[in-house]
Backbone as a ProteinNet text record, in pm:
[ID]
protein_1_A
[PRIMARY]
XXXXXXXXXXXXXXXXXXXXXXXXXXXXXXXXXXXXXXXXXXXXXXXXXXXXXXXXXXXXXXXXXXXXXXXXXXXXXXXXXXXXXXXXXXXXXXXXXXXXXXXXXXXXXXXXXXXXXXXXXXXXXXXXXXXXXXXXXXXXXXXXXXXXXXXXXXXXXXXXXXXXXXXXXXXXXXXXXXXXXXXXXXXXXXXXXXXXXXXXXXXXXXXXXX
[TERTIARY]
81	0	85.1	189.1	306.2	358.3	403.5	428.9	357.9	221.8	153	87.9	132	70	157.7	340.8	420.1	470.9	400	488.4	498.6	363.7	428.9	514.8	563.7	672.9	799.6	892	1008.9	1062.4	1006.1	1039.1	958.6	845.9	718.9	765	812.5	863.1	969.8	1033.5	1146.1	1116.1	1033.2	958.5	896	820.1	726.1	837	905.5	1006.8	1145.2	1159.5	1188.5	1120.6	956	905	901	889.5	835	946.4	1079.1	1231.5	1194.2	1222.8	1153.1	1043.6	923	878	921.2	997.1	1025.1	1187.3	1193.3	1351.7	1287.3	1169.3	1140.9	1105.7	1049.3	984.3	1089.2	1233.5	1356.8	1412.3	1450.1	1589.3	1706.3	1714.8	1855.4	1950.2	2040.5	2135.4	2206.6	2215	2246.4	2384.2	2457.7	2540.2	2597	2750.8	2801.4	2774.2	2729.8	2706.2	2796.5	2759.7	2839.6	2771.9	2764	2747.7	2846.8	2870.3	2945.2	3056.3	3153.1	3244.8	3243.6	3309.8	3256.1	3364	3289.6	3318.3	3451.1	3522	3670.9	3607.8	3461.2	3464.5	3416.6	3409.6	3396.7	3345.8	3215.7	3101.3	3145.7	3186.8	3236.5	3378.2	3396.7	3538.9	3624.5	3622.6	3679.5	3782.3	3885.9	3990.6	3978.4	4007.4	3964.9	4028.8	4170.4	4246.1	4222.5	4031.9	4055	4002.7	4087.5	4089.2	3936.9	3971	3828	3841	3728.5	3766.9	3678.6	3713.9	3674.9	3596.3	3505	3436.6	3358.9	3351.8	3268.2	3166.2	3047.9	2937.5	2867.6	2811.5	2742.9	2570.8	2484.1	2350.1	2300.9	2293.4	2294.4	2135.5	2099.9	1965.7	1948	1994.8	1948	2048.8	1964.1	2057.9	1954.8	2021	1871.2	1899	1848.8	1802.8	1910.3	1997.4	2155.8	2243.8	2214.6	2330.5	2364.6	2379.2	2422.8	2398.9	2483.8	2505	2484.4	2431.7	2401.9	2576.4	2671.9	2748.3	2712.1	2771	2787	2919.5	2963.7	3098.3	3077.1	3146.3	3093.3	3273.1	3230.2	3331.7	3269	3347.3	3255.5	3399.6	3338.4	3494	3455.5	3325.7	3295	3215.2	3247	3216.7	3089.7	3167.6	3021.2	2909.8	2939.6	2792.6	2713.1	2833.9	2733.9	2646.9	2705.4	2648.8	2516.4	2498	2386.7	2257.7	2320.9	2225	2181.2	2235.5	2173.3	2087.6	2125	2035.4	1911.2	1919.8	1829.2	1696.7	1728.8	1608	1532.3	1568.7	1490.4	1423.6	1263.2	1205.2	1273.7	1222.2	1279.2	1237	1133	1069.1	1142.4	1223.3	1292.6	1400.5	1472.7	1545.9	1674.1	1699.2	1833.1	1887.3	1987.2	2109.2	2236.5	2290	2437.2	2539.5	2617.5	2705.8	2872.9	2971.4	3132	3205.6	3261.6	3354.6	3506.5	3474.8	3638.6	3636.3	3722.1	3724.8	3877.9	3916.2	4039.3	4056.9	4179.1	4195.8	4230.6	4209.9	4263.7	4304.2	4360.8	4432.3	4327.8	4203	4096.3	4012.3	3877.1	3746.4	3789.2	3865.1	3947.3	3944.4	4046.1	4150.3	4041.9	3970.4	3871.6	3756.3	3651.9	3594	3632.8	3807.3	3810.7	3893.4	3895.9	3922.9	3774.9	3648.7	3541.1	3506.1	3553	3490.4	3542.7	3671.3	3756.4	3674.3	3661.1	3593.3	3456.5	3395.9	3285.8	3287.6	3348.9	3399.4	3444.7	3547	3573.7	3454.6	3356.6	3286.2	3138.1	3169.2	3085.3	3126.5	3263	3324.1	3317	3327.9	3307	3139.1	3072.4	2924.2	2858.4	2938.3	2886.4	2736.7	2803.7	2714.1	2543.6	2521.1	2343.7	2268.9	2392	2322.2	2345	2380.8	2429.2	2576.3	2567.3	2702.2	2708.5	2561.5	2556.6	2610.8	2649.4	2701	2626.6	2569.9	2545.2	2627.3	2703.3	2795	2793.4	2880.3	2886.9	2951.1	2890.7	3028.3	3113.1	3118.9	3275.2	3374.4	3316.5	3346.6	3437.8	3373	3362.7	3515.7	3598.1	3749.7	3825.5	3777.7	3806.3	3779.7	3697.1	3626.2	3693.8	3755.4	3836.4	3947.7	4027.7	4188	4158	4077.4	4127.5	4091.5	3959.7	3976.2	4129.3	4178.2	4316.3	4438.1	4408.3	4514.1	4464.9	4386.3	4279.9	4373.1	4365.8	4386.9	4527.9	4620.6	4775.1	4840.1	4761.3	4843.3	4785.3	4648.3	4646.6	4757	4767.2	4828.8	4977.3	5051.7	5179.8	5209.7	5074.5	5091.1	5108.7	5029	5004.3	5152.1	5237.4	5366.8	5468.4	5463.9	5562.8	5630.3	5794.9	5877.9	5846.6	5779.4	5799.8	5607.4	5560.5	5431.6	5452.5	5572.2	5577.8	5626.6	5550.7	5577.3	5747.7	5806.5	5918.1	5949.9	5991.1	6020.6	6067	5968.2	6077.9	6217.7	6308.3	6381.2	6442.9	6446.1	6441.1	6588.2	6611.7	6802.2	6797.8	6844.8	6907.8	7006.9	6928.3	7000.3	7042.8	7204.6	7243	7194.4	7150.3	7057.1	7176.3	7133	7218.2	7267.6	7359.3	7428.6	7438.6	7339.1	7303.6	7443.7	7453.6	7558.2	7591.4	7479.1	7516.9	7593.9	7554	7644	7743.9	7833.6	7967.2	8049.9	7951.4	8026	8066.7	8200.3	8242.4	8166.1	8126.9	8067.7	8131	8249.8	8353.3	8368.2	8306.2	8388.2	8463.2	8582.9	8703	8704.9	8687.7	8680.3	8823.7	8810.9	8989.7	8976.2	9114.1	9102.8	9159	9081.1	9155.7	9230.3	9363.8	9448.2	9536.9	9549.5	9598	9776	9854.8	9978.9	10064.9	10130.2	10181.3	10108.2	10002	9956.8	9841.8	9810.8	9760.5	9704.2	9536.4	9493.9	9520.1	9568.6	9638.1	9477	9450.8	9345.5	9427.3	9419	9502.4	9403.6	9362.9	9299.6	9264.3	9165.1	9179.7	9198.7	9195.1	9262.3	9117.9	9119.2	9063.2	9066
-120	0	126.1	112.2	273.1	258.6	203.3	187.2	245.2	189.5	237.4	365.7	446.8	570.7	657.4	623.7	751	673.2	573.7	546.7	641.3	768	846	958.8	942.1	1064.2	1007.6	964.3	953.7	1056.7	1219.9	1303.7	1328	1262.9	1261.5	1158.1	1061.2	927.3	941.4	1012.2	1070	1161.9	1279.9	1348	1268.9	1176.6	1142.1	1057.7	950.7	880.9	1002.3	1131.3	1238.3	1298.9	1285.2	1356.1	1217.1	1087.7	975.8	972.3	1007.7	1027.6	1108.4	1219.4	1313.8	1314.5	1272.2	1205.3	1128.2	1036.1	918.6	962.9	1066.4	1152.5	1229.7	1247.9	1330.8	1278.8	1129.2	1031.2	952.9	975.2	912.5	992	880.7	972.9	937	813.6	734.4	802.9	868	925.4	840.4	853	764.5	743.1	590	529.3	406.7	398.4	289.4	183.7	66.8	-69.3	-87.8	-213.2	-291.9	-443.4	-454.6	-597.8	-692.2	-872.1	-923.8	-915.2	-988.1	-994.1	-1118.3	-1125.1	-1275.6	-1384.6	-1483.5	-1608.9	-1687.1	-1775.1	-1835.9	-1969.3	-2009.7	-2165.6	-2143.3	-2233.3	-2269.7	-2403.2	-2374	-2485.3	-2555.4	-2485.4	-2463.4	-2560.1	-2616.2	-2600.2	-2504.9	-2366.1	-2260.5	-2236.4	-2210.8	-2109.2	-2029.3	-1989.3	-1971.1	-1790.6	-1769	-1656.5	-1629.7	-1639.5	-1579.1	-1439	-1326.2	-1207.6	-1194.1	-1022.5	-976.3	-829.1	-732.9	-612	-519	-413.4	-295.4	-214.4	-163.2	-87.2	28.5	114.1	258.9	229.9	284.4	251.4	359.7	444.2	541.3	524.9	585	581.9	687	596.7	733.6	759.6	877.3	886.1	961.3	988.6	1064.3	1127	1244	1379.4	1481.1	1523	1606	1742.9	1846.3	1935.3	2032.6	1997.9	2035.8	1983.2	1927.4	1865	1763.9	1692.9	1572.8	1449.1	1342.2	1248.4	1134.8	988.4	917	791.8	740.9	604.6	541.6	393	304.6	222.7	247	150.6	2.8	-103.8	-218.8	-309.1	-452.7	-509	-653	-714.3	-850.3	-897.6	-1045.6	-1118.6	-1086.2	-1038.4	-1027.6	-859.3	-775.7	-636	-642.7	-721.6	-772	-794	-919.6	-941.6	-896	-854.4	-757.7	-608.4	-569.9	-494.6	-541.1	-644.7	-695	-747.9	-795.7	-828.4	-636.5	-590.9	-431.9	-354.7	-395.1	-356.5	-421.1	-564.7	-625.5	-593.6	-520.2	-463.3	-349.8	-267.4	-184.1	-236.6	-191.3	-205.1	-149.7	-204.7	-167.8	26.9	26.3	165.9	291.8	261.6	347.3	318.4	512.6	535.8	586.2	445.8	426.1	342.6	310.4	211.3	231.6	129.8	156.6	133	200.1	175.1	169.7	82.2	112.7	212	299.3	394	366	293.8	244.2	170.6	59.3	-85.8	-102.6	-175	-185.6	-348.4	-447.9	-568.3	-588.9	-653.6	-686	-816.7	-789.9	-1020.3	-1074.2	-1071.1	-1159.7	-1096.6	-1185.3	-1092.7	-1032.6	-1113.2	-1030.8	-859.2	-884.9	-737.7	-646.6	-690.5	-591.4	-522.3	-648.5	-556.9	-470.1	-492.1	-414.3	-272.6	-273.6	-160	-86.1	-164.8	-94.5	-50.2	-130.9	-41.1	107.2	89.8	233.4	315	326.1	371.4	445.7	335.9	393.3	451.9	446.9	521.7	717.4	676.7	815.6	870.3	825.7	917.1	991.5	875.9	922.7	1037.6	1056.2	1136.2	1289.1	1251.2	1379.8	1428.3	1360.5	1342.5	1322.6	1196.3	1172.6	1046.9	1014.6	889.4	960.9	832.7	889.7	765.2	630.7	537.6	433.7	299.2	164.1	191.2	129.3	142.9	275.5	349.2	440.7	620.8	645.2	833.5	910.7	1013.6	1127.4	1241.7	1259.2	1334.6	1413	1594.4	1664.9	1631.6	1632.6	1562.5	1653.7	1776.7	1805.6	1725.4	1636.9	1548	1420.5	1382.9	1265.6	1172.8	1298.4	1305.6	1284.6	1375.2	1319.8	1234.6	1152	1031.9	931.5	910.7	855.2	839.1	950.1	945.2	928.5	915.8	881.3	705.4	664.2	493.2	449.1	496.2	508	494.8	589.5	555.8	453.5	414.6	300.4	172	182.7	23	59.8	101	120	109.3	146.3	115	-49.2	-67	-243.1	-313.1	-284	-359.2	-342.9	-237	-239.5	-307.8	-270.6	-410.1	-556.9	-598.3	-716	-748.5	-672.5	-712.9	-710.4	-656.8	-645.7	-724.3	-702.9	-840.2	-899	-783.6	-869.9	-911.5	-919.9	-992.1	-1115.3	-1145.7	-1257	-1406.5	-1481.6	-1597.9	-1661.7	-1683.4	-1748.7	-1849.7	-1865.3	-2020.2	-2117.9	-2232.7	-2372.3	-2400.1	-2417.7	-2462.7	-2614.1	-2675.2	-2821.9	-2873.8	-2904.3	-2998.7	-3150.8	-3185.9	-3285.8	-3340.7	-3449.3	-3522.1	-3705.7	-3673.3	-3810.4	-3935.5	-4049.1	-4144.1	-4214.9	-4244	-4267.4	-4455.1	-4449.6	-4599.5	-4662.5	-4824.9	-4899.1	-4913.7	-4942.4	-5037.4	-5153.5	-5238.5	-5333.5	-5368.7	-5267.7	-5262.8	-5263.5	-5157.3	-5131	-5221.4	-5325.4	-5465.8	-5541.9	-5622.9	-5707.1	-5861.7	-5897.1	-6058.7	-6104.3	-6129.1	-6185.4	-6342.6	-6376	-6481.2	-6432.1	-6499.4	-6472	-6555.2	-6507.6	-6577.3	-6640.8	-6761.7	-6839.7	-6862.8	-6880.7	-6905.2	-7115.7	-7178.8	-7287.3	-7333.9	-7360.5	-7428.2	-7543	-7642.3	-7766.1	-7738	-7745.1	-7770.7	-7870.1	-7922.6	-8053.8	-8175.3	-8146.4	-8311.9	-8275.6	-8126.4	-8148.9	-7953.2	-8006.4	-7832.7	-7735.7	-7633.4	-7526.4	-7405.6	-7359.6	-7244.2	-7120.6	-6993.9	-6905.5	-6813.6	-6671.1	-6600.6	-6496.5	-6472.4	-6389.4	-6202.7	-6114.1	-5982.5	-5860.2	-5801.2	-5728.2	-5577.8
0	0	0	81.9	109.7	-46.8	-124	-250.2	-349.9	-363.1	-465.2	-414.5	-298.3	-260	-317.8	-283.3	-334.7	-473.8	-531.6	-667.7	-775.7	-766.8	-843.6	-817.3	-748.3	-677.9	-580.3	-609.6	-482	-429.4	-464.5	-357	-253.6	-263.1	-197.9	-61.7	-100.2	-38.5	40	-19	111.8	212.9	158	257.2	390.8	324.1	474.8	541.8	450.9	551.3	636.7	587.8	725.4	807.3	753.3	878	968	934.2	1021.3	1079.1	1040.7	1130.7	1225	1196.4	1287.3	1415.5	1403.9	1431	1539.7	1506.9	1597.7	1691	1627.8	1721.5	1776.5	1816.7	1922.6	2031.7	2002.9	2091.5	2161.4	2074.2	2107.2	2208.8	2282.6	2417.8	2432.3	2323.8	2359.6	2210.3	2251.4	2156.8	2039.4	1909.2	1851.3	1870.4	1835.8	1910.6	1779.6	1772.6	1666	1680.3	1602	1611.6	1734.3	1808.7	1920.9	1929	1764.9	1767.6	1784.4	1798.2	1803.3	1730.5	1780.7	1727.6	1650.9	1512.3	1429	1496.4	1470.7	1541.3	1509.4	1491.3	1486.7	1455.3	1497.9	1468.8	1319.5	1262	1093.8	1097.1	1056.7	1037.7	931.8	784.3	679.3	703.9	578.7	570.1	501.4	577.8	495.1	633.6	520.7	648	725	822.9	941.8	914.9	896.8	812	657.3	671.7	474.3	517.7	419.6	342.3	378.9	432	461	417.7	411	324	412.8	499.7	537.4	392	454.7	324.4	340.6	272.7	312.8	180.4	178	127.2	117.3	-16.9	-1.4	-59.6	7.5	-23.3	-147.9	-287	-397.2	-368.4	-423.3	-418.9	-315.8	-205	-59.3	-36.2	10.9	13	130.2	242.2	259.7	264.6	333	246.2	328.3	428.6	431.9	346.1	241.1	198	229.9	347.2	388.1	297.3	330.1	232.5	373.8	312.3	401.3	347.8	450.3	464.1	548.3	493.4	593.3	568.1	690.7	721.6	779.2	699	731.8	691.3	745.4	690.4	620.6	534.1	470.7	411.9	366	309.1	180.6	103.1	-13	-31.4	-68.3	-38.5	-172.9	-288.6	-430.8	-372	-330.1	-289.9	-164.8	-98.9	21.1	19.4	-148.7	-180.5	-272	-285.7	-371.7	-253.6	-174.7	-53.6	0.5	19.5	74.7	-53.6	-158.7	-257.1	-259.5	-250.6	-239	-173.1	-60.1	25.4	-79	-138.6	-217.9	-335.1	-325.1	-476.6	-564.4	-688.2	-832	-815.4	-792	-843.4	-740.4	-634.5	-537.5	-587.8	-583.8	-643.5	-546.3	-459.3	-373.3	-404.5	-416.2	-431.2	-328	-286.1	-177.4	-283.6	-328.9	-429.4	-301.3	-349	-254.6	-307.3	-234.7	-276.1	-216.9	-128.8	-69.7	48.4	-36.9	41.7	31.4	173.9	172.7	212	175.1	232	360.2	413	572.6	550.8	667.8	742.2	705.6	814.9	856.6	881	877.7	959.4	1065.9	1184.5	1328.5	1328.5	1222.5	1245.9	1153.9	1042.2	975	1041.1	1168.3	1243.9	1370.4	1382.2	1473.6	1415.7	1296.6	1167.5	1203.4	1216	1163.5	1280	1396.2	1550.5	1562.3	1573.5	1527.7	1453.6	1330	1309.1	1306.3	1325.3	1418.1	1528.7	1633.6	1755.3	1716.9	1617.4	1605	1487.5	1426.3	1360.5	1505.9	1616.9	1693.2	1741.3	1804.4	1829.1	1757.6	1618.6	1514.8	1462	1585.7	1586.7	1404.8	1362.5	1231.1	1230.5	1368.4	1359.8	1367.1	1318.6	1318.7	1401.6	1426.8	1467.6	1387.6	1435.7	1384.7	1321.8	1187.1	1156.8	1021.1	1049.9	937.2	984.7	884.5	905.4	817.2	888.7	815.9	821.3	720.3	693.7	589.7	571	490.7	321.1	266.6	114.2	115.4	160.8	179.1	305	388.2	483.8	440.2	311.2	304.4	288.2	216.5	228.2	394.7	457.2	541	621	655.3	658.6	581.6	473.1	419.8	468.6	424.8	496.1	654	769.5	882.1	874.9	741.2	747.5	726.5	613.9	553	674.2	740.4	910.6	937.8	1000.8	1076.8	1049.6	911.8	798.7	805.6	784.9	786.5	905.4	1022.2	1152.7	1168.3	1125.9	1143.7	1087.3	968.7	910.7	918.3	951.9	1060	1173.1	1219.3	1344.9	1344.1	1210.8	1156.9	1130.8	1026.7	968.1	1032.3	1178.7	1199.9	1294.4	1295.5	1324.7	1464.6	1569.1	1679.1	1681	1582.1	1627.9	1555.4	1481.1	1357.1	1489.1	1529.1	1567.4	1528.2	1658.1	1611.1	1552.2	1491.4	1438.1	1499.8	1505	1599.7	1560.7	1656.6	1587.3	1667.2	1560.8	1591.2	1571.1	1652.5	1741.7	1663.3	1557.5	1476.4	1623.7	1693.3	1743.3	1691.8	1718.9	1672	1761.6	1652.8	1722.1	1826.5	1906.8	2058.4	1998.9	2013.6	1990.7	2093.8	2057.8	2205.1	2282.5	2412.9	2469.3	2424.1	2405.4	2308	2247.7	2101.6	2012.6	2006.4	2104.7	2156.5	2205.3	2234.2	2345.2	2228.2	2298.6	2238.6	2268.9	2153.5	2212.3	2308	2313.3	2397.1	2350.1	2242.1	2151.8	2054.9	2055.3	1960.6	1866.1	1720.9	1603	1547.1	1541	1493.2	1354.1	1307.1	1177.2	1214.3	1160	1186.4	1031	1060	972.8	992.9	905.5	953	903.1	1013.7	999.8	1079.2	998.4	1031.1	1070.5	995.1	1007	1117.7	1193.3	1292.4	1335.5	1368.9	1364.9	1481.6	1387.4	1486.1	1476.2	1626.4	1610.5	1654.3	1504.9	1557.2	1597.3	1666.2	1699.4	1556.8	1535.8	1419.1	1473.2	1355.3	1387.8	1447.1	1501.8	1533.3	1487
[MASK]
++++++++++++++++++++++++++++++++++++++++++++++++++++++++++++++++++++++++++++++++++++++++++++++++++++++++++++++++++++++++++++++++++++++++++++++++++++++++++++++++++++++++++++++++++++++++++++++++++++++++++++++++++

């Protein structure tokens, strides 16, 4: 029914979905605040590696703009930034004219070190009161640069930390020991091998050489 009311207008459609913001921020008391969802898990149901490649990502909302200017992101992390952008599209009808398109995704180690790229982040856009709530920013597009270059720090000191020599696990190093030679072995039977030869008619046993 909300569909076929503003289908002929999507400026119409954005309107009421800010006054119904509005609206519901007045009724609100709890200040908006960065995701503090889990942290992803280490077990693997899957047989997938446990250390696969994960990608920090900034995400912009085309289509919405409001009437400061502001531009709507979202900072997120995924091992696949493609298709995580196809699943968030997914939520919009054909006839609404939003899309989340990526503007900058960076690689990480692991899921690990990527959502704690994205907590950072989120922390300091709260700080620069960007947050609007979850893992989304409403921010100036003259902002958006900077919002960038501080992900850009974020991801470069991770990944310094990551490379560097004293977080790199030492290497075993394994002692080539010579196999221990029984006692045994070492012993003399204590029988003495003779050579027997017949001389003069009669056998002589000589000791053989050692």
């Amino acid at each position: 029914m909300i569909w076929q009311e503003f289908s002929h207008s999507s400026l119409a459609l954005i309107e009421a979905a800010e006054a119904a913001r509005a609206s519901l921020a007045q009724r609100c008391t709890i200040p908006p605040s960065p995701s503090r969802g889990p942290a992803p898990t280490t077990i693997d149901v899957t047989r997938v590696p446990r250390r696969e490649a994960a990608f920090v990502y900034v995400a912009r909302l085309l289509g919405f703009r409001t009437e400061q200017g502001k531009i709507l992101l979202k900072v997120g992390f995924s091992g696949d930034p493609r298709r995580r952008s196809a699943e968030l599209n997914a939520a919009f009808p054909t006839i609404v004219p939003l899309r989340w398109r990526m503007i900058r995704q960076w690689q990480m180690q692991d899921l690990m070190q990527a959502y704690r790229c994205e907590q950072a982040i989120l922390t300091w856009a709260e700080r620069r009161q960007f947050s609007c709530g979850g893992e989304f920013l409403l921010i100036a597009e003259t902002d958006v640069q900077i919002c960038e270059g501080y992900c850009q720090q974020v991801v470069g000191k991770a990944r310094s930390v990551t490379d560097s020599p004293t977080n790199v696990g030492k290497s075993e190093v394994v002692r080539r020991q010579r196999p221990r030679r029984s006692k045994a072995a070492g012993r003399s039977t204590g029988k003495k091998k003779v050579k027997r030869i017949r001389r003069a008619g009669r056998r002589v046993e000589l000791p053989s050489q050692r």
